[in-house]
C-alpha positions as CSV (number, residue, x, y, z in Angstrom):
1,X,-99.6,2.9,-122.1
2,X,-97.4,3.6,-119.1
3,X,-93.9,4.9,-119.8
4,X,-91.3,5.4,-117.7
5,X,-88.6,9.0,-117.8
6,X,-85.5,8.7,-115.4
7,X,-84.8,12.3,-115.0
8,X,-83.2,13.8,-111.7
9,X,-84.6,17.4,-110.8
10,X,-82.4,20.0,-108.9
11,X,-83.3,19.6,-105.4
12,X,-85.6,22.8,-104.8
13,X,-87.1,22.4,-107.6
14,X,-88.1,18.9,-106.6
15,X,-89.3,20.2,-102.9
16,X,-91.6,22.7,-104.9
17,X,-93.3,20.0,-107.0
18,X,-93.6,18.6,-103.8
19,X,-95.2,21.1,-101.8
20,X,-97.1,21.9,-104.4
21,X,-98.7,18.0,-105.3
22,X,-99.2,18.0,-101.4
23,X,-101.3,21.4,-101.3
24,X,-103.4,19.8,-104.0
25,X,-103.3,16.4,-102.8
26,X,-102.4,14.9,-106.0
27,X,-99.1,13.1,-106.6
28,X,-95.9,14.6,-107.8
29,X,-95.6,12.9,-111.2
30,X,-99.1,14.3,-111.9
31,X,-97.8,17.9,-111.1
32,X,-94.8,17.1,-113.3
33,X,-97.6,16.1,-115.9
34,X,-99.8,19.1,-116.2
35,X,-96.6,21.5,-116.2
36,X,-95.4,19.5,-118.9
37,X,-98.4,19.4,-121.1
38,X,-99.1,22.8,-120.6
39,X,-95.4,23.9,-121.1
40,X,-95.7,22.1,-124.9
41,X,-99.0,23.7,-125.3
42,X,-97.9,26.6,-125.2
43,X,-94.8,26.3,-127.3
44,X,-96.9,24.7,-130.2
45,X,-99.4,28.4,-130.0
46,X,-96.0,30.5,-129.7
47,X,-95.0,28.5,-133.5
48,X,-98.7,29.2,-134.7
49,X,-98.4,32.8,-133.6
50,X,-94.7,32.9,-134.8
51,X,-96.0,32.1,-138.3
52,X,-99.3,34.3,-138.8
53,X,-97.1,37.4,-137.6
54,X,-94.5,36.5,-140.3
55,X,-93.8,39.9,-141.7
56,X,-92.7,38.0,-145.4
57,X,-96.1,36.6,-145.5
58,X,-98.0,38.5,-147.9
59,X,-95.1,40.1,-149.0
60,X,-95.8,38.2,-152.6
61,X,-99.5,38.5,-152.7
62,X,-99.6,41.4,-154.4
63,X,-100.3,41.7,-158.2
64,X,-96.7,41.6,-160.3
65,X,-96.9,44.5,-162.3
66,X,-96.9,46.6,-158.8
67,X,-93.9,48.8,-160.2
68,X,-95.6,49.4,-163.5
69,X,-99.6,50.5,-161.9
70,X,-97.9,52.2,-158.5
71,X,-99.2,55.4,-159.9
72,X,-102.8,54.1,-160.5
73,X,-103.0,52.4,-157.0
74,X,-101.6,55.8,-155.8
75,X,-104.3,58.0,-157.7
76,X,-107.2,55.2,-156.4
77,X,-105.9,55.8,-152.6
78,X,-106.3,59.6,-152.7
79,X,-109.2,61.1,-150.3
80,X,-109.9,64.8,-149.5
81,X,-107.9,64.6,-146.4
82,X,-105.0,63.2,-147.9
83,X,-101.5,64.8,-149.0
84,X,-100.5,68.3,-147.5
85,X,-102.7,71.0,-147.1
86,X,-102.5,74.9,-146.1
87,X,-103.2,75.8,-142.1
């Protein structure tokens, strides 16, 4: 299916396109193309990324008596190297 966009580019914007289909020999709408496919590409990996690092994720997993056992989880994390010690 062949569609058709009527959109004007600033001017040196247009002579880089191009320059640019000319060093590759390909035409400018194809140049226009692959910028814009990789432009939404990328966009739609930034909204994955956005959401995995989405500090309130996880920020309910946890059991919902946390409050009431916060001494117990405490006393499980100990190790010998933990808390203050004497130099």
């Amino acid at each position: 299916m062949d569609s058709t966009f009527n959109w004007k580019l600033e001017q040196t914007l247009l002579e880089k396109v191009i320059n640019l289909a000319s060093q590759r020999g390909q035409s400018p709408e194809s140049i226009v193309s692959e910028a814009v496919r990789l432009y939404i590409e990328t966009q739609l990996l930034e909204t994955v990324d956005n959401a995995v690092s989405d500090p309130l994720i996880g920020l309910f997993a946890g059991t919902p008596d946390l409050a009431a056992n916060s001494e117990d989880i405490l006393q499980e994390e100990i190790t010998e190297k933990s808390g203050w010690t004497w130099k």
